[in-house]
N, C-alpha and C positions, 0 to 999 in steps of 0.2 A: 301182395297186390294192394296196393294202396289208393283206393278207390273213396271221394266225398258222400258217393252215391249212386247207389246200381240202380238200373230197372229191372225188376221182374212184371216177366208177362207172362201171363197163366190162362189155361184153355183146358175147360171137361167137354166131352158130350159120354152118356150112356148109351149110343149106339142107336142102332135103328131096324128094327125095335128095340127096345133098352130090355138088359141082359141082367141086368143088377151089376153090372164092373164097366164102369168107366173108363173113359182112357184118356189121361190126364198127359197135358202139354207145358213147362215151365222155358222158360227162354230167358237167361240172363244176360243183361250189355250194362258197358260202360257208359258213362252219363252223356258220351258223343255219339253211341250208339253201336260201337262195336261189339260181337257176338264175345262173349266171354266162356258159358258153356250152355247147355241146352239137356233135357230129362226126359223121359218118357214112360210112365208109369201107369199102373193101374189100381183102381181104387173100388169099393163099395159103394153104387148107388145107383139108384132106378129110376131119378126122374134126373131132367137136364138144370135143375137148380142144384140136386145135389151134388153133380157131376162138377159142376163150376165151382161150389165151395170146398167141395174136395182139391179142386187144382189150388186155390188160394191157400188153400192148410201146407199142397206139396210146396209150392214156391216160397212160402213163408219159412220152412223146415228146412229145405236147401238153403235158405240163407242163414240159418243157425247155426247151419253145420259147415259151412262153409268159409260164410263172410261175418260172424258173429262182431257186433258193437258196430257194422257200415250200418250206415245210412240207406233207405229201401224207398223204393217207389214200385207198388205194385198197380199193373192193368190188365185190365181184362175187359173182355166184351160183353160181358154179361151184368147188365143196368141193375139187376138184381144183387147180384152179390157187392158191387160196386155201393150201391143203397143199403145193403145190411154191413158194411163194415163202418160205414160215414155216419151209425147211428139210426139207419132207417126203421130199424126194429121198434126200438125204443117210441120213435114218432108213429108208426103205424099203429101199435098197442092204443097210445095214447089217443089215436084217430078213433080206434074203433069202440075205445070205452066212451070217448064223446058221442059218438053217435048213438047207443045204446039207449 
């Protein structure tokens, strides 16, 4: 399959109440948006942040394994992890050693 660039879309929740195992969502399409394949796994983690960066590692991994040297767009709904992959970590450190 010779694809310029896939989306991966990616979804944790650790459940309600959270269990420590997540249940991670990956959804692969082609760049028009057609479903390509679709995952459903489980993972380690007890809050809903660790839940969502768990799905980002699984969606990342399926496309190693899969689509290795395509091109990737990954989304997710979660403003957090979306902010720790664009470098937010790095700025927040930096925020909070300023304020100190």
């Amino acid at each position: 399959m010779n694809h310029a660039l896939l989306l991966v879309q990616v979804d944790g929740t650790p459940g309600s109440p959270p269990r420590g195992v997540a249940g991670i969502g990956v959804v692969v399409r082609a760049p028009r948006g057609n479903l390509i394949c679709t995952r459903c796994l489980r993972a380690p983690a007890a809050t809903n942040h660790e839940a969502e960066y768990q799905a980002v590692i699984a969606g990342l991994e399926l496309m190693l394994t899969l689509y290795r040297g395509v091109a990737v767009r990954c989304m997710s709904d979660s403003r957090t992890e979306v902010w720790r992959c664009c470098g937010g970590v790095e700025m927040w450190t930096f925020f909070q050693i300023f304020l100190e």
